[in-house]
C-alpha atoms as an extended CHARMM CRD file, in Angstrom:
* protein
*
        83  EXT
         1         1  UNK       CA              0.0000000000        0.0000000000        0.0000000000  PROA      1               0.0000000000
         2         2  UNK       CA              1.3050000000        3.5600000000       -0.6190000000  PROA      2               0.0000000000
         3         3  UNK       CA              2.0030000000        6.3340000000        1.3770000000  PROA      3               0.0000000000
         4         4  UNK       CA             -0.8340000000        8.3280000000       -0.2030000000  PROA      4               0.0000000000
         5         5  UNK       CA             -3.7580000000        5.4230000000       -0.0680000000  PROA      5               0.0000000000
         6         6  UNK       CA             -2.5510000000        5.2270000000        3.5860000000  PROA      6               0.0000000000
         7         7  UNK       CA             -2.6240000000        8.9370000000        4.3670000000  PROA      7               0.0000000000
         8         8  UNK       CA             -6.8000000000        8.5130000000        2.5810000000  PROA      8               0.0000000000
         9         9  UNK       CA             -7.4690000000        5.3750000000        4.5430000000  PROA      9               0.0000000000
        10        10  UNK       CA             -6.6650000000        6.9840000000        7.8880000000  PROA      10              0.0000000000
        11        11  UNK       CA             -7.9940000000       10.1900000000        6.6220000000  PROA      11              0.0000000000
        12        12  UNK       CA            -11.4390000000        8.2460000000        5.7380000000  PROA      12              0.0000000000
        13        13  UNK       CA            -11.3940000000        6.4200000000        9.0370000000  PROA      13              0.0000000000
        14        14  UNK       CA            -11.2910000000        9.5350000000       11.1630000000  PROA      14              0.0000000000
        15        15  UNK       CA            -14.2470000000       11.1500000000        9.3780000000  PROA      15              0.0000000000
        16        16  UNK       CA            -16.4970000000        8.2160000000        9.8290000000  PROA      16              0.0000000000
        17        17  UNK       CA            -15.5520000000        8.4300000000       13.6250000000  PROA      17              0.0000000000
        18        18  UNK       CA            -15.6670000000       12.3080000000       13.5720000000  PROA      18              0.0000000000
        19        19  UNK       CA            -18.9750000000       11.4890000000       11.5250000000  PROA      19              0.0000000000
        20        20  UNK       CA            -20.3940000000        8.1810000000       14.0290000000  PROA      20              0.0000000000
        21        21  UNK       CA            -19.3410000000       11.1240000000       17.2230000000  PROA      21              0.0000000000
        22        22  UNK       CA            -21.4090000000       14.0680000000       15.8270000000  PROA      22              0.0000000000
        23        23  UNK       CA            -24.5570000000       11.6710000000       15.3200000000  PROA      23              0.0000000000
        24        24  UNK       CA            -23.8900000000       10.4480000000       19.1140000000  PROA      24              0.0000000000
        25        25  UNK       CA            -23.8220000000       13.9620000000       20.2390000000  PROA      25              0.0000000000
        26        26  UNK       CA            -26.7370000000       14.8590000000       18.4150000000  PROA      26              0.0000000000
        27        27  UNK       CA            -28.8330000000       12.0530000000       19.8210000000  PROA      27              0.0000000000
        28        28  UNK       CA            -27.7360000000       12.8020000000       23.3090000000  PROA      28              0.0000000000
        29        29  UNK       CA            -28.8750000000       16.5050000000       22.9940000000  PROA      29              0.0000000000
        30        30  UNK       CA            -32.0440000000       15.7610000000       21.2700000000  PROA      30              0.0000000000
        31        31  UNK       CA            -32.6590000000       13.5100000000       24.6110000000  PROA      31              0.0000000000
        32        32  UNK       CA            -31.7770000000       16.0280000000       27.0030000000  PROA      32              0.0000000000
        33        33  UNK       CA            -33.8910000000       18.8770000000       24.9570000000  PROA      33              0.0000000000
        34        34  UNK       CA            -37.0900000000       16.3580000000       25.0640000000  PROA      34              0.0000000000
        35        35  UNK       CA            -36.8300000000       15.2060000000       28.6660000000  PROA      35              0.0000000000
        36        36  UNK       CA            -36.3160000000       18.9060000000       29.6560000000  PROA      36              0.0000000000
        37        37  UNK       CA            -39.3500000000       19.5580000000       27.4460000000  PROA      37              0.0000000000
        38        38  UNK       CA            -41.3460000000       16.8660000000       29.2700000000  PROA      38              0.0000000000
        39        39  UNK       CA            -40.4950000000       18.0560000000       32.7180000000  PROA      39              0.0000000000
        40        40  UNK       CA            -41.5380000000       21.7820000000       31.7590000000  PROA      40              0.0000000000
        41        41  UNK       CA            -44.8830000000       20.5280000000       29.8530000000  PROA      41              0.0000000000
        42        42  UNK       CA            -45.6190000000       18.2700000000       33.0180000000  PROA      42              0.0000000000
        43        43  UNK       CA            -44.8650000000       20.9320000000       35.1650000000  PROA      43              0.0000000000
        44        44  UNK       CA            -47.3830000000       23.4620000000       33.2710000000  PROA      44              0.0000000000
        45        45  UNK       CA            -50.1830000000       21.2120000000       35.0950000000  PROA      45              0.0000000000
        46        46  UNK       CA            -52.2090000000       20.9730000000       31.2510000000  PROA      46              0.0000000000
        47        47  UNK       CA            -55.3780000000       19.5780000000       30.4270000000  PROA      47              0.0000000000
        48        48  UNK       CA            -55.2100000000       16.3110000000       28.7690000000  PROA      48              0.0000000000
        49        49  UNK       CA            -56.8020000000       17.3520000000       25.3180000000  PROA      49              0.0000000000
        50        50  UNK       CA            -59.6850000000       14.1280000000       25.9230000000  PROA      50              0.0000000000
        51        51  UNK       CA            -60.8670000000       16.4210000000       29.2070000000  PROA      51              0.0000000000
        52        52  UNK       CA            -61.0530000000       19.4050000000       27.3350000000  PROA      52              0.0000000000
        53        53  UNK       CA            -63.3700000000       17.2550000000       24.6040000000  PROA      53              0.0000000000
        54        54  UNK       CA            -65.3650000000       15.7800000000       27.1820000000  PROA      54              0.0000000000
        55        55  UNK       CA            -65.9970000000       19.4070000000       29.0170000000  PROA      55              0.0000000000
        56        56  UNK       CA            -66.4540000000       21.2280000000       25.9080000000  PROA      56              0.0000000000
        57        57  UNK       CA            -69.3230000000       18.6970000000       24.6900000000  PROA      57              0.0000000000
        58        58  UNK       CA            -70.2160000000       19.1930000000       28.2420000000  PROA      58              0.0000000000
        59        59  UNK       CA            -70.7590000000       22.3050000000       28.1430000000  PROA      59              0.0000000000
        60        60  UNK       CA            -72.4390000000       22.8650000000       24.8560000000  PROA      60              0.0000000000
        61        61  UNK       CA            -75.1160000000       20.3980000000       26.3090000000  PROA      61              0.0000000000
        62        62  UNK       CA            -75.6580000000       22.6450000000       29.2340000000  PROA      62              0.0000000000
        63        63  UNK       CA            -75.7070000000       25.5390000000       26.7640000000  PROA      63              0.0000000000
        64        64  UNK       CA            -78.6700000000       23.5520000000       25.1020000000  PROA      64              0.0000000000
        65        65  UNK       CA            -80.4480000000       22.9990000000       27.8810000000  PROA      65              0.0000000000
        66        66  UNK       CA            -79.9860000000       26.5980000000       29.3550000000  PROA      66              0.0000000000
        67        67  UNK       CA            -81.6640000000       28.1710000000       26.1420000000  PROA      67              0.0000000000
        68        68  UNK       CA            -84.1310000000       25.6470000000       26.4590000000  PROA      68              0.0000000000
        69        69  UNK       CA            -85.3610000000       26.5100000000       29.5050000000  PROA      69              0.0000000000
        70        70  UNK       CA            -85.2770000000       30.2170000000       28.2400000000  PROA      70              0.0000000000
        71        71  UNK       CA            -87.7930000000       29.2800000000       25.9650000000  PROA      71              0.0000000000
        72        72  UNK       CA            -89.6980000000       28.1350000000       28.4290000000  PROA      72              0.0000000000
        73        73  UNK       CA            -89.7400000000       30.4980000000       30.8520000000  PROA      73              0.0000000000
        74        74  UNK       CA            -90.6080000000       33.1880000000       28.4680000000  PROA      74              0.0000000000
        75        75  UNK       CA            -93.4070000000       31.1480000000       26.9430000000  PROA      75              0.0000000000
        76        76  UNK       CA            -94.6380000000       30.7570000000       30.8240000000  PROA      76              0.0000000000
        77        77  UNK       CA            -94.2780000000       34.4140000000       31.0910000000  PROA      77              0.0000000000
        78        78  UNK       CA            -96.0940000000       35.4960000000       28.4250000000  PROA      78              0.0000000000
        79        79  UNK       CA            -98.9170000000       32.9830000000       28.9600000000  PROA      79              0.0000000000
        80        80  UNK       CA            -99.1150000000       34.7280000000       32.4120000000  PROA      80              0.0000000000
        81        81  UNK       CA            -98.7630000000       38.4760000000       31.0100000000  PROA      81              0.0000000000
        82        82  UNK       CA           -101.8790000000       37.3640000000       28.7450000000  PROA      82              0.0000000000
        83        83  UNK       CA           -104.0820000000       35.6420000000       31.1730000000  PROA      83              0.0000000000
């Protein structure tokens, strides 16, 4: 082997580690940047997003019901106001 396909060998081989490290690095940062995330998210104390759907249909039902007995009231108000 020459002295030049050597010097591209070794030159090759410490890329792929320089390459291999950088990818390790990145991993290990992406896993520290989402368990940080995780512990600020958790620590916000939010709503699951299935108990905001299940009080928001809640609620429109009770918004329902509320003008319905509106309705009511004012047709058993007027019914008075004519008698």
């Amino acid at each position: 082997m020459s002295q030049g396909q050597k010097f591209f060998d070794d030159l090759g081989r410490v890329m792929n580690e320089a390459a291999s490290m950088a990818d390790g690095v990145r991993r290990e940062a992406e896993t520290a940047f989402r368990g940080q995330m995780e512990r600020i998210v958790n620590d916000l104390d939010l709503v699951k997003r299935e108990d905001f759907d299940a009080l928001r249909e809640l609620v429109s039902r009770q918004a329902e019901d509320l003008d319905a007995l509106r309705t009511e009231l004012d047709a058993l108000k007027s019914g008075k106001a004519d008698s």
